[in-house]
Structures are given as C-alpha cells and as structure tokens.
N, C-alpha and C positions, 0 to 999 in steps of 0.2 A: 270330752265329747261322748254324747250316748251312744254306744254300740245299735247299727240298724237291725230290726229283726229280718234274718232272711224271708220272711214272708212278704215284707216291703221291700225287701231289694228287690232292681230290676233285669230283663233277666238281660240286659244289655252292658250289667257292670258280672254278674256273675258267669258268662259266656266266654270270654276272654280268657278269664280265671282257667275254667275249664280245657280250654285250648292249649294256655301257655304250662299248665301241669303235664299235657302230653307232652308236649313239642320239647319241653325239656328233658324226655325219657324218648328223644327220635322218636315218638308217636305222629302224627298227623292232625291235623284239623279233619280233614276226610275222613279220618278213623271216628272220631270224636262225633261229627255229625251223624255218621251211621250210627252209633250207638245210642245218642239223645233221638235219631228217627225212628229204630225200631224199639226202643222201650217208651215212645209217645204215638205212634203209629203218624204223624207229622213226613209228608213228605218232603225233599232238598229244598223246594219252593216254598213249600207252607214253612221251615223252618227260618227260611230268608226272610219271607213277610213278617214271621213271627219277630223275628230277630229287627225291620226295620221299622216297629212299633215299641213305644216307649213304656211295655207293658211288666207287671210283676210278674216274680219268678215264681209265683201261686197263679194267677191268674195263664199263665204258660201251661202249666199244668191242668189247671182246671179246663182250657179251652182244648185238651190235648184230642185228636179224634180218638183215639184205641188205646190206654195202656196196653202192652202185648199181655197175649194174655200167659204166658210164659215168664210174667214176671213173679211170680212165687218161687222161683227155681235161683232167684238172686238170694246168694246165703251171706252171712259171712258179718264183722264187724268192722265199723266205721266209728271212727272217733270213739271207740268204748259200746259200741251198742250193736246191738245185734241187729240186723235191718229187719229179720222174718220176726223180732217178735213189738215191733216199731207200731203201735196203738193210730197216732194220728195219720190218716191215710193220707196226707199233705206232706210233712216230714217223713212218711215211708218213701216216698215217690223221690222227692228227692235225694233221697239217702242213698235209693235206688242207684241211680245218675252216680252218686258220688261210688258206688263200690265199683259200679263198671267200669267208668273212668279209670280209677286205682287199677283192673285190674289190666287198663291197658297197657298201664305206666309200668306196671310188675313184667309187662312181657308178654300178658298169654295172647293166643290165638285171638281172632277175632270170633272163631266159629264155635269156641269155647265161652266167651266174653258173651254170644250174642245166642248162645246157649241152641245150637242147634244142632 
C-alpha cells in the first residue's frame, strides 16, 4: 500500500493523531488546541469549522488567518531536521505543530511552548 503524502492527508485523520500524542503524556486536547490556534492565528470556532470540513492538512494551513508572527522562535529538531532551517514553507509549518506538540508532551509550560 503507497504511503499518503502528508500534504494529501486530511487534517481530520491527522488531528486525532495529534490529540492522542498528548493525552497519552496527561496533556489535554485544550492544550493541543491552543497551541494549533495561536500558531494558525484560527480561533476555537474557526478551528471546529475547520475540523468539520473534509479538508487537507495543506489546505488547513494555507487557509490559516495569521501564522503567529512569533513563530521563527520555534527551534529545535523533529524527526532529524531542524525546523528553523526547513526550506518548504508548507512542511515548515507543519513541523512547526509537530515540535510544539512534542514539547507538550516533554512537559514544558504552556507559556514557554507558546513562547511568550
């Protein structure tokens, strides 16, 4: 079976994903959501609408209102790769997502996590 690219997954199967990585480190889905809404600038609502549209996990992105604009302060590696020096601004973004996640999972603050 061919591996989907995450550009074509939807963000309906990889959201979950995301959720069940905290919840298994006692993180929260609340936590999880603050941090996909202030690194999309998406608010609880717009992230629910987003969430009950059968749309890709690019297309999530692209329709996002605000990357924060604090997100160049997100450092660090994911799967092998540095996120600050990540070329495709599509795979930055989400890589984004994945290190904040991680670093909910690791423990930290939120207010460390959400870099303020």
């Amino acid at each position: 079976m061919p591996r989907t690219s995450i550009f074509n997954m939807t963000l309906n199967k990889i959201y979950p994903m995301l959720v069940q990585k905290a919840e298994r480190k006692n993180r929260t889905q609340a936590e999880v959501n603050q941090i996909i809404c202030w690194l999309t600038g998406y608010t609880q609502s717009e992230l629910e609408t987003q969430l009950a549209k059968d749309i890709t996990y690019q297309t999530f992105f692209e329709e996002a209102p605000q990357i924060n604009l604090n997100c160049h302060l997100i450092t660090g590696v994911v799967c092998g790769v540095r996120v600050e020096n990540i070329e495709d601004p599509f795979t930055q973004k989400y890589r984004w997502l994945d290190k904040l996640v991680d670093e909910l999972t690791k423990g930290k603050a939120m207010e460390k996590i959400l870099r303020v």
